[in-house]
C-alpha positions in Angstrom: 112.7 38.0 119.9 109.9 36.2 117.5 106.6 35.7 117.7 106.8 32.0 118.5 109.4 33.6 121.6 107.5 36.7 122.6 108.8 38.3 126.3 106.4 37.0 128.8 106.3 40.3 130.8 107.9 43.4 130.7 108.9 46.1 128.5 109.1 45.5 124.8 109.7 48.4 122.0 107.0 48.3 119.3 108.8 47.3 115.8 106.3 49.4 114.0 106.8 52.6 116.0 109.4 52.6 118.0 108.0 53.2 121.6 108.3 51.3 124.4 105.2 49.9 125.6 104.3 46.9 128.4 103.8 43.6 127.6 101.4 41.5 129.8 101.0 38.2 127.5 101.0 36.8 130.7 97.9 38.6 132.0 95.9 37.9 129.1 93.0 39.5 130.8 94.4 42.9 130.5 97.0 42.3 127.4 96.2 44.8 124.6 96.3 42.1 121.7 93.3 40.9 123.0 91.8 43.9 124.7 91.9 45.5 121.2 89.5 43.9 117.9 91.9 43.2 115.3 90.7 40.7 112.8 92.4 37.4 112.2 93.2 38.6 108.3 94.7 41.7 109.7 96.5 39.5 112.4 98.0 37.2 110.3 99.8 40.4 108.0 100.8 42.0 111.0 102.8 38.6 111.7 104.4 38.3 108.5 105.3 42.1 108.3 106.6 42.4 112.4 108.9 40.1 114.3 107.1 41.1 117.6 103.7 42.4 119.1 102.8 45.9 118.7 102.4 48.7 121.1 98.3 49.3 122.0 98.3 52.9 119.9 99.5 50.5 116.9 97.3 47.8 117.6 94.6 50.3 117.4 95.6 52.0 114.3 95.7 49.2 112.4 92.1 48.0 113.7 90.7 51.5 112.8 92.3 51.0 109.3 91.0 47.5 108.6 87.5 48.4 109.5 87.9 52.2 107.4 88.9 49.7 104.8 85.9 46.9 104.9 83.3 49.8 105.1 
């Protein structure tokens, strides 16, 4: 699975960490990639670093890093 052929619903396993975690791309409303702030800089690494979306607890790492980072 890619990025340009994510899995429109159900479970994925996070490439950065290893869990399993629930992937609602198709519920964009309550999807975590865009619950949770991540810049479009940071967005853009995570795509060339990960084949595939991250879990929410990684998502939100990397958020809280960027922004420990800029400050």
């Amino acid at each position: 699975m890619t990025w340009d052929q994510p899995i429109t619903d159900g479970t994925k396993r996070c490439p950065r960490c290893g869990s399993d975690f629930e992937c609602k791309v198709d519920d964009l409303r309550n999807c975590d990639c865009v619950a949770i702030k991540v810049s479009l800089p940071v967005l853009k690494i995570l795509k060339d670093q990960y084949d595939d979306c991250l879990c929410p607890n990684c998502l939100l790492e990397v958020a809280d890093s960027a922004q420990s980072s800029a400050a």
